[in-house]
DSSP file (Angstrom, degrees, kcal/mol; ACC not computed):
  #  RESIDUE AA STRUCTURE BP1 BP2  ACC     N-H-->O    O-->H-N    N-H-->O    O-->H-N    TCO  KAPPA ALPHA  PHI   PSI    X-CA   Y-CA   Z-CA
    1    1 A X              0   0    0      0, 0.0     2,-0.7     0, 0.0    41,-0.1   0.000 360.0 360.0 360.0 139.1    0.0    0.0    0.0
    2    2 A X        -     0   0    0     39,-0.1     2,-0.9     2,-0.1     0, 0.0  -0.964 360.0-150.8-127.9 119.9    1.3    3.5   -1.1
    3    3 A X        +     0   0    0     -2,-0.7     2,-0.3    33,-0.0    33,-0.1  -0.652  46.1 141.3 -94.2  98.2   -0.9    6.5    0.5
    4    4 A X        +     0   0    0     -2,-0.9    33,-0.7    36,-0.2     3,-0.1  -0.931  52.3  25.2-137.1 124.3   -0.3    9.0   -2.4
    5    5 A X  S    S+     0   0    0      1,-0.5     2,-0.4    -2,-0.3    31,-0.2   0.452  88.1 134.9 115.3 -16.5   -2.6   11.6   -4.2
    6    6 A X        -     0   0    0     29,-0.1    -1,-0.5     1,-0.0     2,-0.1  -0.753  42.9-155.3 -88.9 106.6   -5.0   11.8   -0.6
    7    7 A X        -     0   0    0     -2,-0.4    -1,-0.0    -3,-0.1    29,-0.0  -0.454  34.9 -76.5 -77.3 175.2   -5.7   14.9    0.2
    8    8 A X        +     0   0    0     -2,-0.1     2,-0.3     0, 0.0    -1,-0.1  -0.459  63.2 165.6 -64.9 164.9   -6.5   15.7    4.1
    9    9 A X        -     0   0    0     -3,-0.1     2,-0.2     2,-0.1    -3,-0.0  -0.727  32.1-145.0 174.9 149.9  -10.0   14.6    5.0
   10   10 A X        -     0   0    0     -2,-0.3     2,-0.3     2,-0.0     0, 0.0  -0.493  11.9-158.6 -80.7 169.4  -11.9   14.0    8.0
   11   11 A X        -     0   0    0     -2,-0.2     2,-0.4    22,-0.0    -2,-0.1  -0.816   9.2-161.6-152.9 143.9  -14.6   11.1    8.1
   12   12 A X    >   -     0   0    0     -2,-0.3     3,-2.0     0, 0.0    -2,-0.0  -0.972  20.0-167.2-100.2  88.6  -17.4   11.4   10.8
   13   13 A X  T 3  S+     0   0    0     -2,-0.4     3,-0.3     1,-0.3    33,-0.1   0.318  79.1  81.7 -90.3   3.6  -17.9    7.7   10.2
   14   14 A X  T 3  S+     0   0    0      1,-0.2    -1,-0.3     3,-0.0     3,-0.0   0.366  96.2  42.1-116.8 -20.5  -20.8    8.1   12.0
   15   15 A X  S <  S+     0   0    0     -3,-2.0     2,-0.8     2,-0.1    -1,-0.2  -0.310  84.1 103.2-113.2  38.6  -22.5    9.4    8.3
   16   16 A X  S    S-     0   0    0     -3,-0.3     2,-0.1    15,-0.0    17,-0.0  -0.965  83.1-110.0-136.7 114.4  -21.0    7.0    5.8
   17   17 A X        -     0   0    0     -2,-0.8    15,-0.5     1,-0.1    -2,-0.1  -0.257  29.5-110.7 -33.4 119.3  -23.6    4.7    5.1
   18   18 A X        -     0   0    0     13,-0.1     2,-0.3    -2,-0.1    13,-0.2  -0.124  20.4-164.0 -94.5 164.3  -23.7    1.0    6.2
   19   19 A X        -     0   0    0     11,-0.4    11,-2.4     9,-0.2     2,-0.3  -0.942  19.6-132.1-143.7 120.9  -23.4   -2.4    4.1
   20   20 A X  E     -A   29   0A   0     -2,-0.3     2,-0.3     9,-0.2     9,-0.2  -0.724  17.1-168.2 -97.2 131.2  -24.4   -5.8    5.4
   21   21 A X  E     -A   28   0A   0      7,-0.7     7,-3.0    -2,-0.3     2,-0.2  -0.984  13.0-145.4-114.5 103.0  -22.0   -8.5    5.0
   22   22 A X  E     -A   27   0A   0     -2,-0.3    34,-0.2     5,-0.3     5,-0.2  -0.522  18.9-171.8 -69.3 125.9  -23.5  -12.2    5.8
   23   23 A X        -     0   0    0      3,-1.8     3,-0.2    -2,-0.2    32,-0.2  -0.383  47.1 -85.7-103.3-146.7  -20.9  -14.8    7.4
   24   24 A X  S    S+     0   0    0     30,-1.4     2,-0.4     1,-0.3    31,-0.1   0.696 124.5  12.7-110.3 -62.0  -21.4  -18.4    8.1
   25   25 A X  B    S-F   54   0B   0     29,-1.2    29,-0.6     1,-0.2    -1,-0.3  -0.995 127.2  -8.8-123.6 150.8  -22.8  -17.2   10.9
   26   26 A X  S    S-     0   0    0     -2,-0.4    -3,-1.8    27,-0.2    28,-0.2  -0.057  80.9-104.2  57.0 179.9  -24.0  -13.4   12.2
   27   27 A X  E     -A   22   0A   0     -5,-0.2    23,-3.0    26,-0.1     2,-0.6  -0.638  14.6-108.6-127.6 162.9  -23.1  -10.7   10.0
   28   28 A X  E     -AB  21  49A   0     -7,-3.0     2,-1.1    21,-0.2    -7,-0.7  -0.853  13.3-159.7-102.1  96.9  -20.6   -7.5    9.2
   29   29 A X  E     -AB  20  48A   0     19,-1.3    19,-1.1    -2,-0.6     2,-0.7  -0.625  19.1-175.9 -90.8 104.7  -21.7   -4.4    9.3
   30   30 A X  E     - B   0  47A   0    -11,-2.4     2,-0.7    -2,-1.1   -11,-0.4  -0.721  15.2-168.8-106.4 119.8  -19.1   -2.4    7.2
   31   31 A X  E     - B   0  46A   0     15,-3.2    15,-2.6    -2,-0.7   -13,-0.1  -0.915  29.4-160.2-112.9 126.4  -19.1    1.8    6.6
   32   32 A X        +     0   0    0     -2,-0.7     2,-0.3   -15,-0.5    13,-0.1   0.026  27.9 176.9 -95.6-159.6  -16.7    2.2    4.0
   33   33 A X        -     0   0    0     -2,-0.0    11,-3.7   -22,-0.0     2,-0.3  -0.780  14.3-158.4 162.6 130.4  -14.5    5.2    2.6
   34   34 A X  E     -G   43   0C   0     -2,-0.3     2,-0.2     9,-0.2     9,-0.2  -0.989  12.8-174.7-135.7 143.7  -11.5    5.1   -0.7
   35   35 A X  E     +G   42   0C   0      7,-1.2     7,-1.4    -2,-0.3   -29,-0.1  -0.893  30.7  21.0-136.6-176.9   -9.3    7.0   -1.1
   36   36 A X  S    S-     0   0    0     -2,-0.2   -31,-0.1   -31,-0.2     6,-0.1   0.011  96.7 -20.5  65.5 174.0   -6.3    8.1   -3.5
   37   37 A X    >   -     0   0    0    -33,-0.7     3,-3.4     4,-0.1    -2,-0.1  -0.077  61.3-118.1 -59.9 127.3   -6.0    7.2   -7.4
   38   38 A X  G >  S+     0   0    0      1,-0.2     3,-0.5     2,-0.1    -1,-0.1   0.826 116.5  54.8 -17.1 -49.7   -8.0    4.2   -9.0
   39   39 A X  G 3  S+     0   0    0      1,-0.3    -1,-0.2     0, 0.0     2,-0.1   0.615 121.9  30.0 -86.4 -11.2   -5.0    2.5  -10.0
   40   40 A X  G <  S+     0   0    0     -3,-3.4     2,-0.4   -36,-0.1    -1,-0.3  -0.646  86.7 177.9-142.5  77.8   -3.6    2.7   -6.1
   41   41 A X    <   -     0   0    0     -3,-0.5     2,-0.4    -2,-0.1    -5,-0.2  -0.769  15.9-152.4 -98.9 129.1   -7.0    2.6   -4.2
   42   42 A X  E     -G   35   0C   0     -7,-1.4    -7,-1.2    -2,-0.4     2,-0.6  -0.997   5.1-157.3 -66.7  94.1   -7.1    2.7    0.0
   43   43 A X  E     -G   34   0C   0     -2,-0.4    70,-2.7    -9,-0.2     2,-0.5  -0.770   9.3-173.5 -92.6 138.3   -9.9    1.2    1.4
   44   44 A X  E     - C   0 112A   0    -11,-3.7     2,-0.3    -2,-0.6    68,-0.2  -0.938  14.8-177.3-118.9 113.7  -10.4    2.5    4.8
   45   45 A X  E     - C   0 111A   0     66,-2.6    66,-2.9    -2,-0.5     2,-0.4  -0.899  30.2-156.6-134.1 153.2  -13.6    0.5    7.0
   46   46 A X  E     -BC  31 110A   0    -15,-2.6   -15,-3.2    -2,-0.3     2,-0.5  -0.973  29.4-177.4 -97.5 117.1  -15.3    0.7   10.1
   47   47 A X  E     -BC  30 109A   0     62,-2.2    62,-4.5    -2,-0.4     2,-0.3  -0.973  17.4-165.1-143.5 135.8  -16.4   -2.6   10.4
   48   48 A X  E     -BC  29 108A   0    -19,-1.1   -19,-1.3    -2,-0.5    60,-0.2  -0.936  15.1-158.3-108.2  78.5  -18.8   -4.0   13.6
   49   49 A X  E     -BC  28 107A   0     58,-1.5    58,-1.1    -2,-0.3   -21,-0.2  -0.493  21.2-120.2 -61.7 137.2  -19.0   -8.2   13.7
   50   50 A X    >   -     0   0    0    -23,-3.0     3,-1.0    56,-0.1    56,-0.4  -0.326  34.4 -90.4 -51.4 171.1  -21.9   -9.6   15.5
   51   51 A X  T 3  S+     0   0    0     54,-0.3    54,-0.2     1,-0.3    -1,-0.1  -0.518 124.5  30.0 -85.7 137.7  -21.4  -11.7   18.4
   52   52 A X  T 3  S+     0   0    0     -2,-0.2    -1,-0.3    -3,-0.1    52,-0.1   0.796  94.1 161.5  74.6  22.3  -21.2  -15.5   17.4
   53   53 A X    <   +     0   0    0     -3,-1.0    50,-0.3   -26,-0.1   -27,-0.2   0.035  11.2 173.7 -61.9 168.3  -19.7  -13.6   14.0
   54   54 A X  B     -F   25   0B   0    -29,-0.6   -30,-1.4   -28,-0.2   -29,-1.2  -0.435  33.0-110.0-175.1 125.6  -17.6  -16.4   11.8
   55   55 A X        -     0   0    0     46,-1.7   -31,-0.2    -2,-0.2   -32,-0.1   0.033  11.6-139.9 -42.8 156.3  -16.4  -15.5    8.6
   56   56 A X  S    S+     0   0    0    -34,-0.2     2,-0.3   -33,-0.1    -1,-0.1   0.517  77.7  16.5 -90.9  -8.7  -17.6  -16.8    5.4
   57   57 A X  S    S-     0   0    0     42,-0.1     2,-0.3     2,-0.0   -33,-0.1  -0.827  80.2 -99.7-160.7 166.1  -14.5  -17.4    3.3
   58   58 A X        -     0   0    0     -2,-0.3     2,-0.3    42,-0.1    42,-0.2  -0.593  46.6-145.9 -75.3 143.8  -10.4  -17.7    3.9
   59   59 A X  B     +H   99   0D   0     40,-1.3    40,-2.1    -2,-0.3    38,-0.0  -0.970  29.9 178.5-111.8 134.1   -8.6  -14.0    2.9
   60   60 A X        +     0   0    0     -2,-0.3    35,-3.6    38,-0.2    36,-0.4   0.414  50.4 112.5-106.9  -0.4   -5.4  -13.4    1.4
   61   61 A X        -     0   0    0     33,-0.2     2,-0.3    34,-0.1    36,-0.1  -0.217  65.5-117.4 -67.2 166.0   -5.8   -9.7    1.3
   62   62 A X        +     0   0    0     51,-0.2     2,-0.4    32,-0.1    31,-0.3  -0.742  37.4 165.1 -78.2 135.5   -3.7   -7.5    3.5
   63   63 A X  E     -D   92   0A   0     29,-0.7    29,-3.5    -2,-0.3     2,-0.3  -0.997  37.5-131.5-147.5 173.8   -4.8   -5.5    5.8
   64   64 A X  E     -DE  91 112A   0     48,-1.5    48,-1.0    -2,-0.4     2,-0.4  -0.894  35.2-162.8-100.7 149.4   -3.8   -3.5    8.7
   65   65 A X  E     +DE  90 111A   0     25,-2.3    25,-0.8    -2,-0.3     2,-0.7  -0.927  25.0 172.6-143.4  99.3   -6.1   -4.2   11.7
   66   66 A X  E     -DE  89 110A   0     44,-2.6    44,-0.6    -2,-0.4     2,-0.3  -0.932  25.1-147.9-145.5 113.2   -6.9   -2.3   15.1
   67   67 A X  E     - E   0 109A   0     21,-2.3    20,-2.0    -2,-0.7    42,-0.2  -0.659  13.8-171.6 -93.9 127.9  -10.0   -4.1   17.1
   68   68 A X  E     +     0   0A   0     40,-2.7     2,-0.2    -2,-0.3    41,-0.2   0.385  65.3  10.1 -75.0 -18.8  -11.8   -1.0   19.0
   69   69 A X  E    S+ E   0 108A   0     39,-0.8    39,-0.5    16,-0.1    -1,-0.2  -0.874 118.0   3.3-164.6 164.6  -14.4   -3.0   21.4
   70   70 A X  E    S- E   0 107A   0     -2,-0.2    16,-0.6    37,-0.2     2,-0.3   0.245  78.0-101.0  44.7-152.7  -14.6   -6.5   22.1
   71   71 A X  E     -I   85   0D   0     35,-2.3    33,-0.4    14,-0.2     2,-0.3  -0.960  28.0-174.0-162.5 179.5  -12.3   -9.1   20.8
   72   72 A X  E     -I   84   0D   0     12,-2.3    12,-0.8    -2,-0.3     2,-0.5  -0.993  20.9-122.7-170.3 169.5  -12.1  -11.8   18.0
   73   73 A X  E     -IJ  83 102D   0     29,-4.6    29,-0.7    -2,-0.3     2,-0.7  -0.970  12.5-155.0-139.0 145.4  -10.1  -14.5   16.9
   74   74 A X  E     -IJ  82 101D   0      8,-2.7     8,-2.2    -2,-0.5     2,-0.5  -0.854  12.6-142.4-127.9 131.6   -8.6  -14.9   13.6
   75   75 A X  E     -IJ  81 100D   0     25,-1.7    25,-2.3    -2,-0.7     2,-0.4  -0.781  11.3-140.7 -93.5 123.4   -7.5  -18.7   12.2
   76   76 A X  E >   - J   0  99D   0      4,-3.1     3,-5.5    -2,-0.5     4,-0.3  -0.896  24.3-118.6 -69.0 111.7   -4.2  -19.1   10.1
   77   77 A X  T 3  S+     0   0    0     21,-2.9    -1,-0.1    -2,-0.4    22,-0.1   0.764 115.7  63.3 -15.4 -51.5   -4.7  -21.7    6.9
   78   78 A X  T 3  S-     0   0    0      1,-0.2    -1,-0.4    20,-0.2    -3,-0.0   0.466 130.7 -99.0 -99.2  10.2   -1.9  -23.6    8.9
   79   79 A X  S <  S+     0   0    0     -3,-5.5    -1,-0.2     1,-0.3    -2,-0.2   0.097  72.8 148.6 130.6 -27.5   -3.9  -24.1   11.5
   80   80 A X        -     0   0    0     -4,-0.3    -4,-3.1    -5,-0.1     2,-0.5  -0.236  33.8-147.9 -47.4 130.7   -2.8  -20.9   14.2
   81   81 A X  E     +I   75   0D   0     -6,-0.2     2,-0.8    -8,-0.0    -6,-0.2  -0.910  19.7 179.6-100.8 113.0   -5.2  -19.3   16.5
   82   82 A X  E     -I   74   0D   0     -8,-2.2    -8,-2.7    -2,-0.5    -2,-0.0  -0.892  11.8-152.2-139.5 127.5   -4.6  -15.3   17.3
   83   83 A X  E     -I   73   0D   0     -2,-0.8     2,-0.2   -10,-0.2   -10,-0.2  -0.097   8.0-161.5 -67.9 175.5   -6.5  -13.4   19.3
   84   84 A X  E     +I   72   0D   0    -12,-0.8   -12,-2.3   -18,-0.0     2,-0.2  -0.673   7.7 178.9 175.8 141.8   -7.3   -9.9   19.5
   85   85 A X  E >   -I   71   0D   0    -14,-0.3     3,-1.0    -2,-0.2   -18,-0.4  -0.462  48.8 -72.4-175.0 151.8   -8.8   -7.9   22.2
   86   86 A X  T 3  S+     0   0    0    -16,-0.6   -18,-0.2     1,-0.2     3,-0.1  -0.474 122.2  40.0 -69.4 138.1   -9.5   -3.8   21.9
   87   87 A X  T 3  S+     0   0    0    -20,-2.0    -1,-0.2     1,-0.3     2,-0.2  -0.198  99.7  94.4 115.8 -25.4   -6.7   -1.9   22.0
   88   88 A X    <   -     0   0    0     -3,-1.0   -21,-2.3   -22,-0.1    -1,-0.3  -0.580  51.0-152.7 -95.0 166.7   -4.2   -4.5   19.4
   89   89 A X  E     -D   66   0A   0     -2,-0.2     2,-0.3   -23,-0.2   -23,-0.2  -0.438   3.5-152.1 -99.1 170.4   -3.6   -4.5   16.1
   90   90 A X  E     -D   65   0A   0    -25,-0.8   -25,-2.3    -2,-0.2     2,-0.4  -0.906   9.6-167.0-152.9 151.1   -2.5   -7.4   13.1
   91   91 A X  E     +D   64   0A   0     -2,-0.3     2,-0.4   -27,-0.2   -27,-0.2  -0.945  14.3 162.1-136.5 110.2   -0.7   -6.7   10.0
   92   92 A X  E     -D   63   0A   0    -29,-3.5   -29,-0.7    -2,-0.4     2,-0.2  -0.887  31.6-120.0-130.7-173.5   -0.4   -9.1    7.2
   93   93 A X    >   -     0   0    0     -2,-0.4     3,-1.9   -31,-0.3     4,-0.4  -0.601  42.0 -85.9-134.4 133.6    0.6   -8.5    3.6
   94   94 A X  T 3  S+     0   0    0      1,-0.3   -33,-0.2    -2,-0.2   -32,-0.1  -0.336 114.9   8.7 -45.3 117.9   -1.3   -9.1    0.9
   95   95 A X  T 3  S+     0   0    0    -35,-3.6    -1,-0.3    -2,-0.3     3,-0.2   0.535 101.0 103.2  72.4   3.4   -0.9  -13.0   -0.2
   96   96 A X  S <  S+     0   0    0     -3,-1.9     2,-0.7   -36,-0.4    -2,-0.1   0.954  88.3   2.1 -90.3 -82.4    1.2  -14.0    3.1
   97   97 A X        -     0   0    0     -4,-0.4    -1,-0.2   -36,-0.1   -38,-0.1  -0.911  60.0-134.6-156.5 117.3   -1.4  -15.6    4.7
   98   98 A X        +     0   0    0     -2,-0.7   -21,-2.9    -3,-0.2     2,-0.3  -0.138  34.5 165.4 -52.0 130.9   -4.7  -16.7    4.6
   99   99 A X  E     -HJ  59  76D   0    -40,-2.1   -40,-1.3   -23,-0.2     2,-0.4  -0.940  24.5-159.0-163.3 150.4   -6.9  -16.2    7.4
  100  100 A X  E     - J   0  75D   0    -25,-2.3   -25,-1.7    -2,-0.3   -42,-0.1  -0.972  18.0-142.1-161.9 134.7  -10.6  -16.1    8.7
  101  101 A X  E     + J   0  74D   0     -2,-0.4   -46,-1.7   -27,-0.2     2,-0.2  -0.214  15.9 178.5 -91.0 170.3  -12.2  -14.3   12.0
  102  102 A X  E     - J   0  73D   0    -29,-0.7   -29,-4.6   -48,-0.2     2,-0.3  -0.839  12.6-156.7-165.8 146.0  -14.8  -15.5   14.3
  103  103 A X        -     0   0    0    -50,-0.3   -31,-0.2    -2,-0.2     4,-0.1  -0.812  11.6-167.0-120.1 170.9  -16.1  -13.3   17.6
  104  104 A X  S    S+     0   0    0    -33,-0.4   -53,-0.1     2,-0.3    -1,-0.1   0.558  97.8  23.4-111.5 -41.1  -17.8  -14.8   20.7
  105  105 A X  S    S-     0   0    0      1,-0.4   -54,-0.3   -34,-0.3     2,-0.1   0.519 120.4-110.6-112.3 -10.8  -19.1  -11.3   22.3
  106  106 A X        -     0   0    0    -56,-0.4   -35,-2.3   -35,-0.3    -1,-0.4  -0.353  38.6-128.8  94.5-178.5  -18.9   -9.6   18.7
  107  107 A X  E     -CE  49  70A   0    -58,-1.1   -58,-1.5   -37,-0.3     2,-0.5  -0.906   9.9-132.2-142.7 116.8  -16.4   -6.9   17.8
  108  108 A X  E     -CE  48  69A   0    -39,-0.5   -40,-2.7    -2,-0.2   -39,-0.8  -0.898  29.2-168.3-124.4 137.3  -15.6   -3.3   16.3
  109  109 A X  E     -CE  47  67A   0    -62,-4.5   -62,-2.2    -2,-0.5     2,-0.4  -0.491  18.1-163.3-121.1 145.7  -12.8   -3.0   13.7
  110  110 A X  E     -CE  46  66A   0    -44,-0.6   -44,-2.6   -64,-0.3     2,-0.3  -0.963  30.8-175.4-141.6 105.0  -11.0   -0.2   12.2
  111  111 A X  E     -CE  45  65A   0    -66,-2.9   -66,-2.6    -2,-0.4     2,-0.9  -0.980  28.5-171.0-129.2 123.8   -9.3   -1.2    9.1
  112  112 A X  E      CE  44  64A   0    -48,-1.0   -48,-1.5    -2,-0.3   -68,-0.2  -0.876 360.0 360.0-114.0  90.2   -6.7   -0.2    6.1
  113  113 A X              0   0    0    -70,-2.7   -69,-0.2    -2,-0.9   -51,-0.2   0.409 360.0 360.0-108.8 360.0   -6.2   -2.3    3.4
């Protein structure tokens, strides 16, 4: 990711319009926001799992990752369990490793990919 071409901006995230995401079980409630040139795009989300969330699919995207409320747990292809609790981050890289969330109590996510 190259943040280039963005001018400064605020977001009141609190007016950016929601999009429901279905898992496997409960849902994602995502407000979303891009920024910078097509060809180098930032997507920037606020993203709210339900409790008893569990993703629907494995991801290879990258993202940067910084849980606000609640906690979740995110599954490695190879089998690795890593938590996350408000206040940490994760960082993978796009294509490094494939990975799918699940909450118990639900979650809210602040995310840059």
């Amino acid at each position: 990711m190259k943040l280039s071409d963005i001018p400064f901006v605020t977001t009141d995230w609190s007016t950016v319009p929601t999009e429901r995401h279905a898992g496997d079980v409960g849902e994602a409630i995502w407000r979303v926001q891009f920024f910078g040139p097509a060809e180098n795009r930032v997507r920037v989300r606020m993203v709210e799992y339900s409790p008893g969330y569990e993703a629907d699919h494995w991801c290879s995207k990258g993202h940067i990752i910084l849980c606000l409320e609640g906690s979740m747990e995110t599954t490695l292809e190879d089998g690795r369990v890593m938590p996350l609790k408000a206040g940490m981050s994760y960082q993978v890289a796009d294509g490094a490793e494939a990975h799918r969330s699940r909450t118990v109590t639900g979650a809210k996510l602040f995310i840059v990919d």
